[in-house]
C-alpha positions in Angstrom: -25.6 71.5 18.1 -25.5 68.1 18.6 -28.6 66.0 20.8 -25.9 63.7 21.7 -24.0 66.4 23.7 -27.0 67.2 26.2 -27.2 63.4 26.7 -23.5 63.4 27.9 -23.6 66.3 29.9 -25.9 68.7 31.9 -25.6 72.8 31.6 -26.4 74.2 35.2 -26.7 77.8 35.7 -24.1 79.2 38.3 -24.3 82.6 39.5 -21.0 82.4 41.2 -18.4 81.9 38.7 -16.3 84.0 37.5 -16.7 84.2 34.0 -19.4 83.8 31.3 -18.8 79.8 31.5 -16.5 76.5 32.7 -16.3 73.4 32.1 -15.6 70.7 34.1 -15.0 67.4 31.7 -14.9 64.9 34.7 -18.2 65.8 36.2 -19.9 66.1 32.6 -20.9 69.6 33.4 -21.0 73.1 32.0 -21.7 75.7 34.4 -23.1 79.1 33.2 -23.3 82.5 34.6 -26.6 83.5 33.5 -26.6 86.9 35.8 -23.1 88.2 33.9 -24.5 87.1 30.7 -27.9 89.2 30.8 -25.4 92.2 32.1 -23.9 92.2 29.2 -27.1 92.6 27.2 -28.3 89.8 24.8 -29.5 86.6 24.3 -26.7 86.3 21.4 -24.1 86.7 24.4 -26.1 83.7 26.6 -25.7 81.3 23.7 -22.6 82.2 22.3 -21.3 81.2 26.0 -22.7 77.6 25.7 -21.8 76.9 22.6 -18.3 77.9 23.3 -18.0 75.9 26.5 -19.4 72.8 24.7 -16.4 73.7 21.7 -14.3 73.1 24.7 -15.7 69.8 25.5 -15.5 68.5 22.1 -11.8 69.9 21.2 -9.9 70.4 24.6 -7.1 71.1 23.5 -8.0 73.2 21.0 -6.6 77.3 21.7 -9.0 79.4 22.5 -8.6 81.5 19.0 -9.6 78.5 17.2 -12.5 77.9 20.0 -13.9 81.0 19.2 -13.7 80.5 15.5 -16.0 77.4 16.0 -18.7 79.1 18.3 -18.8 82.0 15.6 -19.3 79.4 12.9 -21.7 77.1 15.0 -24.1 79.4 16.5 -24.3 80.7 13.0 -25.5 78.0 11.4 -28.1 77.0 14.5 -31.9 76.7 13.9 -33.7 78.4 16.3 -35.2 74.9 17.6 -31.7 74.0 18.2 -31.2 77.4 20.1 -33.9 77.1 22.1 -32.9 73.4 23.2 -29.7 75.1 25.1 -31.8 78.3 27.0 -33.8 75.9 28.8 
């Protein structure tokens, strides 16, 4: 994933929301919900929910199909120094 991205805008963990992630492209944020992620079970699941909420913010108008096609194709080819960069 890109370094310029987490320049841009800030991921903050949010307990509250409703599902895995949102995106709000005016504030430059990406909430998380950390506590339904590790629910669910993995790591995988944690990242995969970044990732796809930063797709968002780099194709909005992009379906959510084609979203998911990128985040399966991205996380994919990740290095885990890149993954790590996006737990934090």
């Amino acid at each position: 994933m890109e370094d310029w991205f987490l320049k841009k805008y800030r991921i903050k963990k949010d307990n509250k929301i409703k599902h895995f992630g949102e995106t709000d492209t005016k504030k430059k944020t990406i909430k998380i919900n950390k506590k339904k992620a590790k629910k669910t079970g993995t790591k995988g699941e944690l990242l995969d929910s970044i990732v796809h909420e930063i797709n968002h913010t780099r194709k909005p108008k992009s379906s959510e199909k084609r979203i998911i096609k990128m985040t399966n194709r991205s996380t994919s080819k990740m290095s885990k120094k890149s993954k790590s960069k996006l737990y934090k």
